[in-house]
N, C-alpha and C positions, 0 to 999 in steps of 0.2 A: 266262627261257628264250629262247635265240636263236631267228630265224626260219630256215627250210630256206632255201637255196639252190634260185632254180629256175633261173636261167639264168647265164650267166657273169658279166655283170656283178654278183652276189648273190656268187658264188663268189669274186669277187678281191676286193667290198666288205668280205666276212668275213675273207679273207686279211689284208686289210690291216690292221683290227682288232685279230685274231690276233697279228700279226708287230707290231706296236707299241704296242698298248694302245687304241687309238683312231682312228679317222680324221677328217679335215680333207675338205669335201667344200666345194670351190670354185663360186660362181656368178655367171659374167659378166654385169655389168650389159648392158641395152640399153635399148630405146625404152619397155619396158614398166616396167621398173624399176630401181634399183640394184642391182649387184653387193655380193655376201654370201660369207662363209664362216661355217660352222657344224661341230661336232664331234658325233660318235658314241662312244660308250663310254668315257667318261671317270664317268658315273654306275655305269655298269656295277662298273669298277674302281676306283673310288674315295669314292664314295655322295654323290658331288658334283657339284653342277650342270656341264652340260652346256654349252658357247658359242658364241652367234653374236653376230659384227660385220658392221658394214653399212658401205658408201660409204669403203673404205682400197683402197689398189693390192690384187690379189690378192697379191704376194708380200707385203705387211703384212700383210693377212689372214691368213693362212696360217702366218706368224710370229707374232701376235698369240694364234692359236688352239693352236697349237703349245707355246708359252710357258708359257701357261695351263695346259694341261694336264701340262707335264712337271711345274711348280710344284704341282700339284693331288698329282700320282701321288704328291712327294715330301713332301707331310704338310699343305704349306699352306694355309691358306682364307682365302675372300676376302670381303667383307661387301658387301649392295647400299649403295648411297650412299656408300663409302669414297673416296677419290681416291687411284688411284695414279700414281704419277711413274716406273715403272720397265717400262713396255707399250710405251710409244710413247716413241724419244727426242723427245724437245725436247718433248712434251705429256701431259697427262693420260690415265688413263682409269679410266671408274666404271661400276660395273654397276646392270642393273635386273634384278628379279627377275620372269621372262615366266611369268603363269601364264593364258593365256588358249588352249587348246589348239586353237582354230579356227584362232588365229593360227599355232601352231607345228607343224599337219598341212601347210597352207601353204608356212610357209618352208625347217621340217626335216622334210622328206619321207621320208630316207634314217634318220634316226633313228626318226621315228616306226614307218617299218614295222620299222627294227631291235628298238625296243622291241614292239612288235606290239600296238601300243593302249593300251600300260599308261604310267601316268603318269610322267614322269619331269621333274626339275628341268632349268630351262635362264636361262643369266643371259644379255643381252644388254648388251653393251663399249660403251660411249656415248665418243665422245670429243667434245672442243670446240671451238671455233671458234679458230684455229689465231690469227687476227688480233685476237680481243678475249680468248681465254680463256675464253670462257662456255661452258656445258654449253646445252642446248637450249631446257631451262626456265629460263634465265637471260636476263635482259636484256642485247642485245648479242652475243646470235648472231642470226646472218644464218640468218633464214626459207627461205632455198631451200636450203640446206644442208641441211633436212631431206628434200628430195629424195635426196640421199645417203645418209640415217640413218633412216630411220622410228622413229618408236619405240614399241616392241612393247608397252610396260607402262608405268602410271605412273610420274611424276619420284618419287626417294628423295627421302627427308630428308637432307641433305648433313652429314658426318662431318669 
């Protein structure tokens, strides 16, 4: 069940929803942390996890989450620990699967009250370290990079 609209910003978050399946809800990094996109209603309409990426330009973002979910709408699924080559040119990307919900009242704010307390799947898009290729839990990524990336959930087992 949706949540009521109480003020406008609720009412154009729904709209948007509404008008395209799901929304992309952008967050600019600063001093306190990296910048993030995350989506709304892709579980809703699809029974499929939910995405958030951390530490990519917002229009990556945005593309990356976009992607995902038009690919989701049209039948496809994705596995944690998979690698794909087809998210980001020239690089990888593999998901974790986020089930820690402290963490995800936190970063998806706009979904959580979308879904209004109720549990919902969400994968988190991990990419690599662009100059050695490594995923985070691999040796030969650069440690501060994780400033860029947190990572919400434990490393997969690699596919």
């Amino acid at each position: 069940m949706r949540p009521p609209a109480g003020d406008d910003h609720e009412r154009n978050f729904l709209e948007i929803v509404d008008r395209h399946g799901w929304h992309v809800m952008l967050v600019y990094g600063d001093d306190t942390g990296p910048g993030f996109a995350y989506s709304t209603g892709i579980y809703e309409r699809t029974g499929r996890p939910e995405l958030i990426v951390f530490g990519l330009k917002p229009k990556v973002s945005h593309f990356v989450v976009n992607d995902y979910a038009e690919r989701t709408i049209k039948g496809e699924s994705f596995e944690v620990g998979r690698r794909y080559e087809d998210f980001l040119e020239g690089s990888l990307l593999t998901f974790l699967s986020v089930t820690d919900r402290a963490v995800l009242s936190e970063y998806t704010t706009w979904t959580s009250w979308y879904y209004q307390g109720s549990n919902y799947p969400i994968f988190q898009g991990v990419w690599p370290d662009k100059k050695t290729g490594a995923f985070p839990w691999e040796p030969g990524f650069a440690q501060d990079l994780l400033e860029r990336q947190p990572l919400l959930a434990p490393s997969p087992s690699v596919h």
